[in-house]
C-alpha positions as CSV (number, residue, x, y, z in Angstrom):
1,X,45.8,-31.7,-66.9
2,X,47.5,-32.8,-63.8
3,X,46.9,-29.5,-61.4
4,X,43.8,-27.9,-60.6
5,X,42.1,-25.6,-63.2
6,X,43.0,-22.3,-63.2
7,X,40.7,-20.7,-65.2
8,X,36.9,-21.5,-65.4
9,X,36.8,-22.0,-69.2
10,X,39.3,-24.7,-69.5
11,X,39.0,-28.3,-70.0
12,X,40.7,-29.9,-67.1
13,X,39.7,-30.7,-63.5
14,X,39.3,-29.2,-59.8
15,X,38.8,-29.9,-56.4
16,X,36.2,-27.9,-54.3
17,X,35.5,-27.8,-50.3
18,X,32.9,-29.4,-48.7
19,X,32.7,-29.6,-45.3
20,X,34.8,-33.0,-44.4
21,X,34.5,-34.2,-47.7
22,X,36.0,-33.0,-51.1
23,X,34.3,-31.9,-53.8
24,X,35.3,-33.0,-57.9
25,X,34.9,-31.7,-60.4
26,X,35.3,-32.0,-64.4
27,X,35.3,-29.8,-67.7
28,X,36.0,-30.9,-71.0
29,X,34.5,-29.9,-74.3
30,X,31.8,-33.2,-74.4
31,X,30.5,-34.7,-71.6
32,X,32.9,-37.4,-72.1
33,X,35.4,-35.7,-71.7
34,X,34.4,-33.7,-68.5
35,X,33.3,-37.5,-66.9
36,X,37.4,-38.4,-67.7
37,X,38.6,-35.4,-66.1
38,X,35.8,-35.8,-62.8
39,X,37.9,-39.6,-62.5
40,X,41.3,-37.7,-62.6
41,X,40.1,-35.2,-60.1
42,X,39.1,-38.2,-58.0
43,X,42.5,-39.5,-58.5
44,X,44.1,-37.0,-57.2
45,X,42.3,-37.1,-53.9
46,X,44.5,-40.2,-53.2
47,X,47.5,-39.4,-54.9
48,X,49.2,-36.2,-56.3
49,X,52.2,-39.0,-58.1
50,X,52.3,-40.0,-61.3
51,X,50.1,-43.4,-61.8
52,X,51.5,-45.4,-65.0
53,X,48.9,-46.9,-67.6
54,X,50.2,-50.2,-67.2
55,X,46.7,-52.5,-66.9
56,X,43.5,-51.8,-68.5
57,X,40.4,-52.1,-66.7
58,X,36.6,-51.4,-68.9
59,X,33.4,-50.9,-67.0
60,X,29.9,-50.1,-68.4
61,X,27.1,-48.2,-66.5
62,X,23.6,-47.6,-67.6
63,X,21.5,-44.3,-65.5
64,X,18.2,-42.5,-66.3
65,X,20.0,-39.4,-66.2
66,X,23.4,-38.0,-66.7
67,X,23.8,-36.5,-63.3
68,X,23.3,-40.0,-61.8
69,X,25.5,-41.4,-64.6
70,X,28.1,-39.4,-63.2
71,X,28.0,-41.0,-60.0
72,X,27.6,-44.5,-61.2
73,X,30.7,-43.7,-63.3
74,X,32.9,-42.1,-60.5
75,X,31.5,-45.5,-58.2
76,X,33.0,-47.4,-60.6
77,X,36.2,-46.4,-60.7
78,X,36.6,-46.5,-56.3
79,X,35.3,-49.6,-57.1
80,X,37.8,-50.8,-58.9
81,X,40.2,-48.9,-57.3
82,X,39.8,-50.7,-53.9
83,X,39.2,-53.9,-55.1
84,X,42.1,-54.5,-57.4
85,X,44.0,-52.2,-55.3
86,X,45.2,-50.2,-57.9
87,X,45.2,-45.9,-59.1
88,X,44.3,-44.8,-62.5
89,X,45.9,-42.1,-64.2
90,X,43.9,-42.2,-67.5
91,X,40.5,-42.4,-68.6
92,X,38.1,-43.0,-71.7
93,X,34.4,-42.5,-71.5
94,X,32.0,-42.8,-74.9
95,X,29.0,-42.2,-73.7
96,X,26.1,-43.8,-76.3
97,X,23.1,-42.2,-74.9
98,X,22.7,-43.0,-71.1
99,X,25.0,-46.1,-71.6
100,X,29.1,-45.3,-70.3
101,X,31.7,-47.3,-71.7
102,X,34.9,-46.4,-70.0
103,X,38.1,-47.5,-69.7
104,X,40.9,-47.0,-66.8
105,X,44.3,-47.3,-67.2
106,X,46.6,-47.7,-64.0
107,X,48.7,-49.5,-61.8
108,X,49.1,-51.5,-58.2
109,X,49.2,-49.4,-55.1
110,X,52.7,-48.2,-54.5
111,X,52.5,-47.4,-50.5
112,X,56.2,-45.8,-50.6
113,X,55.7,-44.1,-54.2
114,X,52.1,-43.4,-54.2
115,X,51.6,-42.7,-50.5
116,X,48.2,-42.4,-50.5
117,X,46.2,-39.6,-48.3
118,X,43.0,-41.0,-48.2
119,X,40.3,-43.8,-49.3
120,X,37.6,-42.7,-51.5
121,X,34.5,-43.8,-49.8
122,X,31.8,-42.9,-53.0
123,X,30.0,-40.5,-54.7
124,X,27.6,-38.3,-53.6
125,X,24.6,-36.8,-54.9
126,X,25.3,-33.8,-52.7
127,X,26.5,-30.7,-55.3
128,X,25.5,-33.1,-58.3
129,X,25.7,-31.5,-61.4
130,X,26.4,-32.2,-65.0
131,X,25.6,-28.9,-67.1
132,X,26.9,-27.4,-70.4
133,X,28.7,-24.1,-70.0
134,X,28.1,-21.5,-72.7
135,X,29.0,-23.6,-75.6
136,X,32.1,-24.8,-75.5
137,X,32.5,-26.9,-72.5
138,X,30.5,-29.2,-69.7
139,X,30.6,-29.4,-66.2
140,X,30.2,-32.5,-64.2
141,X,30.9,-32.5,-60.1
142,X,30.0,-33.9,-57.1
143,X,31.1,-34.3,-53.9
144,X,33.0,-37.8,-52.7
145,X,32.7,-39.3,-49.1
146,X,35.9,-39.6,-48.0
């Protein structure tokens, strides 16, 4: 989903406020799922154009916890973002316990195409959260340091 969430019970992704951050946030229907749409919400804090899936990038991170899992993940992927100066535009995450493999599809930075609005800084642990929902879906946000 390419837009902020709508309504609460669907899979997809949002942005909340936070002071002079921005907050992201994920649901999906398995943690995985809500950890790929937390990376596309973080995506669209630079860009609101498409990114092409043109160059696969995998990254592993090990936590104690999920909620810090997240963060290591989200890291990851501004990681990766600034030093290959490239945007991703799709995400995998299998999660095998508290082990994340995930992989990032993108592109290079496109200045004219892309025109980015800001540079993800990193994750927070301020408004951490990683939480089922009822039964159907999970939650995972934080805020990002922009």
């Amino acid at each position: 989903m390419n837009a902020e969430v709508s309504d609460r019970r669907e899979a997809g992704w949002e942005h909340f406020h936070h002071d002079a951050d921005i907050g992201v946030c994920g649901r999906g229907t398995s943690v995985d799922a809500a950890f790929e749409q937390a990376a596309l919400a973080l995506t669209s804090i630079v860009t609101d154009a498409p990114v092409r899936p043109d160059q696969r990038v995998d990254v592993e991170c090990r936590q104690g916890d999920l909620e810090l899992l997240l963060v290591d993940w989200l890291d990851a992927v501004i990681y990766e973002m600034s030093i290959r100066k490239m945007l991703f535009g799709r995400f995998a995450v299998h999660l095998d316990g508290l082990v994340l493999h995930g992989s990032m599809w993108g592109e290079p930075v496109d200045l004219v195409r892309h025109a980015p609005a800001c540079e993800p800084k990193g994750a927070t642990l301020t408004e951490l959260e990683v939480v089922q929902e009822g039964d159907a879906l999970w939650l995972a946000r934080c805020v990002i340091d922009v």
